[in-house]
N, C-alpha and C positions, 0 to 999 in steps of 0.2 A: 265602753267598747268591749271591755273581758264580759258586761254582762250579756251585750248581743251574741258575742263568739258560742257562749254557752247556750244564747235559747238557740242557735242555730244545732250546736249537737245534738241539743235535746229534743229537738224536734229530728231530724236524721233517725236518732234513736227511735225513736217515737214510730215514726215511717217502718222501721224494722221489724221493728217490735206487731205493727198490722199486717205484717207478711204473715199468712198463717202456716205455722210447722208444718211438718210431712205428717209426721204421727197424728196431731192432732185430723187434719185434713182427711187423714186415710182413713179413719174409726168413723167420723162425720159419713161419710162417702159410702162406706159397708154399710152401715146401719139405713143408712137412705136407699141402697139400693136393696137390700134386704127387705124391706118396710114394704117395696113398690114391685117384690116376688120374682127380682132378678136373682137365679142360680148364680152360686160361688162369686156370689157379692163382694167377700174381701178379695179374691183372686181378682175380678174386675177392676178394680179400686185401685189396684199394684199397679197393675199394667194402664191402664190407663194415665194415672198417676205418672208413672215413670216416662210413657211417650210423652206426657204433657214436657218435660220437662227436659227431654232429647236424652236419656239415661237407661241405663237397662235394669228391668227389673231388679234385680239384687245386687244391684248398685244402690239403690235407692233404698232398699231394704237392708243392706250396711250401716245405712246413715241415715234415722228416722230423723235425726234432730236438723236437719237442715228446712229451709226458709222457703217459698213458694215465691217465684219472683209473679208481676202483677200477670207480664203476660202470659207466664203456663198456667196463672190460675184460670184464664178466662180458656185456653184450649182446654184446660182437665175439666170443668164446666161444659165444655159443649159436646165433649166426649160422654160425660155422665146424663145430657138429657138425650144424646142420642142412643146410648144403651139404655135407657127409661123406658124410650120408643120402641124398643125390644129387637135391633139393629146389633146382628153378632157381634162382637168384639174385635174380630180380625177384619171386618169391614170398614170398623173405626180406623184400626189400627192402621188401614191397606196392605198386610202383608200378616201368613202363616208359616207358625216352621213347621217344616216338612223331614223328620227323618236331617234335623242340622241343615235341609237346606230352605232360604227366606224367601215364599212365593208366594209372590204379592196376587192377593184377591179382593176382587172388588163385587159388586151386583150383577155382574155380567157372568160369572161361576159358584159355583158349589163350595163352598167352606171344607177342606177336607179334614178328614175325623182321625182320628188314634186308630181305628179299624182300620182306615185307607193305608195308614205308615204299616201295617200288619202287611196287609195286601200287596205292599212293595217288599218287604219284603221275605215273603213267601216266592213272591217271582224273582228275586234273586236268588233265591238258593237254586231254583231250578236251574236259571243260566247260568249257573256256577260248576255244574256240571257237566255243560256242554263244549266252552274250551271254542275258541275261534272267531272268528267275525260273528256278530249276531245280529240279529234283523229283528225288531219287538215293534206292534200294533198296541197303541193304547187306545182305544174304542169310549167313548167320550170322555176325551182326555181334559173337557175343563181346565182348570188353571193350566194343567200338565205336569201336577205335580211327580206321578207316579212313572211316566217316564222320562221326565228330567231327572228324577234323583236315579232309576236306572244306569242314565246315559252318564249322570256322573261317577258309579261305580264302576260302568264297562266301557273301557276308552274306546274298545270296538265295536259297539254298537251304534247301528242307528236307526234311529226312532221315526216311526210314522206316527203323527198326533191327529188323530180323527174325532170330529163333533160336528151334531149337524148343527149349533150354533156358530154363527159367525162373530155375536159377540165374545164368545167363549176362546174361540180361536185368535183373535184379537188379542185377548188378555194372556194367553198361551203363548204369543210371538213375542209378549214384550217380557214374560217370563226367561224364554229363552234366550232371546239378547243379553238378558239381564245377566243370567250364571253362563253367560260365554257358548251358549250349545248351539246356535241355530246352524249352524252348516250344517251340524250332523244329525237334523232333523227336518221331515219333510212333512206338512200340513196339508191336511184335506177336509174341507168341508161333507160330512156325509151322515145319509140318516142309517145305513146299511154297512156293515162289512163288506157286506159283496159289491159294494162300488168303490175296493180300496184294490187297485191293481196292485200283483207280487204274493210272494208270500213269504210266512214267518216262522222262526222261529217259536215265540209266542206272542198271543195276546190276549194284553191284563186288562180288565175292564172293571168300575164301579159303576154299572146301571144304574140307571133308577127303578127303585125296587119297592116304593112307597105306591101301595094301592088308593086308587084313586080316591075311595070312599073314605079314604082313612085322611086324607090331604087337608080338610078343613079341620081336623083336630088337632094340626101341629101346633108348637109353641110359635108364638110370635116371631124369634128369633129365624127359626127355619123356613116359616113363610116368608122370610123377607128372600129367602134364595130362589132362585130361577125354577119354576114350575116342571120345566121343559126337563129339569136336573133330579129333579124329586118322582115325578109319578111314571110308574108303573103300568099303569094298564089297572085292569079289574082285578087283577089277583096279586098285580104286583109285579108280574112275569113277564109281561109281554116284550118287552127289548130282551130281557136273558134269552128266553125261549129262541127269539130267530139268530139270536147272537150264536146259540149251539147250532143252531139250522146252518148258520153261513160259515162258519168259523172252519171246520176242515176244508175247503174247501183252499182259504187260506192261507195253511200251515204246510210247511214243511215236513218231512219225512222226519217223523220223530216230535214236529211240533207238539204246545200246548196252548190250550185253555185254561187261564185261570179267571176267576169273579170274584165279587164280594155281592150277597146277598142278604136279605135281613134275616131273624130268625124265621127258623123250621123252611122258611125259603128254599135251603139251600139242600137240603134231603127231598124235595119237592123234584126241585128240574136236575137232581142226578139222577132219579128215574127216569125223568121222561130221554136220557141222552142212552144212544141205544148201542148197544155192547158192539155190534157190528161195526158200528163205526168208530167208537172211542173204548181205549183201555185204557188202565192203568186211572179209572177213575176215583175220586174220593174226595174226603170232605176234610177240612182242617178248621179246628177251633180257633174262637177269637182269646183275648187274655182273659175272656169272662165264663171262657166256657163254653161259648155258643157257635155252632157248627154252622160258621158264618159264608166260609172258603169254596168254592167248588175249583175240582180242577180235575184235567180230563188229557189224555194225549192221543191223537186223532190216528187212527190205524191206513189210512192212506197221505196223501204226498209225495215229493217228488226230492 
């Protein structure tokens, strides 16, 4: 009988013992996704790693020596063949942080970038200046990241979230339920500004700025985002371009203009914005240096 009790331990044991560690797991996992020329392989491996596991990254990263139970091995498995597939990380993941706040993106919007959180906030400081109710157009506002995390700095604002995807906008509404904002946001399907009735204080935009011819050279990863979110036109420009064309039109006395552009972009269409209509124009660096920003305040208004 005491020798059955034991092989049962030792079998238990046994069982334990083919959980594979974290650490072990995580070095397997970098070096495999390294091999197959996935960027920031161990950072993938973490995070992934850690969702498999319902944990936050450095939690996980506290305690390498803990044990993989059977079922997060097989979600950290299906995680690492679909980043193989070259399937961004926060698509695995379903949700990006934004500036502290968690919005959730899937194939229906644009992945937003470390420039984009710049781009938020640059157009905070603007409305930090202005004091009162404030009225912001985010012009394909995709997930919505850049005027939800707004709307959660300025309890007086509120926000119009325009795209002329409706999948996009979809994914935007269940964003905003999510962090408690939809009242104080109104959606509009649109391919133009100038089919958003009202006007603003400002509006933030991240175009697409990715020229056409340049589209088949992306990394696997960014092809897998929405075309419609990525291309530009021929030079790149062509949604900025009418986006200054329409944009006074809908601001406010004193309103602005901001974007995010790729490089030399953005020295590009502040020329073409013409002094008569906008002052107070100029360009603001990204953290790399690159004069990514345009931003512009419209000399008419009401």
């Amino acid at each position: 009988m005491q020798d059955e009790k034991c092989k049962v331990q030792n079998a238990k044991r046994g069982l334990k013992m083919a959980q594979p560690q974290a650490a072990v797991l995580l070095n397997e996992a970098a070096v495999h996704l390294g091999k197959n020329g996935i960027e920031e392989a161990v950072l993938n491996a973490q995070w992934l790693l850690a969702d498999a596991l319902g944990v936050e990254r450095l939690d996980l990263l506290a305690d390498l020596s803990l044990t993989v139970p059977a079922t997060a091995l097989r979600r950290f498995k299906k995680g690492m063949i679909l980043k193989e597939r070259g399937l961004p990380l926060a698509y695995i993941l379903g949700w990006q942080n934004f500036r502290g706040l968690k919005i959730k993106v899937d194939s229906r919007v644009l992945v937003p970038r470390p420039e984009t959180e710049e781009l938020a906030g640059l157009a905070a400081d603007y409305l930090r200046g202005l004091g009162g109710p404030l009225t912001v157009m985010d012009y394909g506002a995709g997930s919505g990241a850049i005027g939800f995390w707004l709307a959660h700095e300025f309890s007086s604002l509120k926000l119009t979230a325009v795209d002329r995807s409706a999948g996009a906008l979809s994914n935007a509404r269940e964003n905003a339920a999510a962090l408690g904002l939809s009242a104080r946001v109104r959606f509009q399907r649109a391919a133009s500004v100038a089919a958003i009735a009202g006007r603003f204080n400002l509006i933030v935009s991240n175009p697409p700025y990715i020229p056409t011819g340049a589209i088949a050279g992306l990394s696997p990863e960014v092809l897998s985002e929405p075309r419609v979110a990525l291309d530009g036109g021929g030079d790149g420009l062509t949604v900025a371009k009418k986006l200054t064309a329409d944009a006074p039109a809908r601001l406010k006395k004193g309103g602005a203009l901001i974007m995010e552009l790729g490089e030399a972009q953005a020295k590009i269409l502040l020329a073409l914005m013409p002094d008569k209509i906008w002052k107070e124009k100029r360009l603001f660096k990204d953290f790399n240096g690159v004069k990514r920003f345009v931003f512009g305040i419209a000399r008419g208004g009401i």
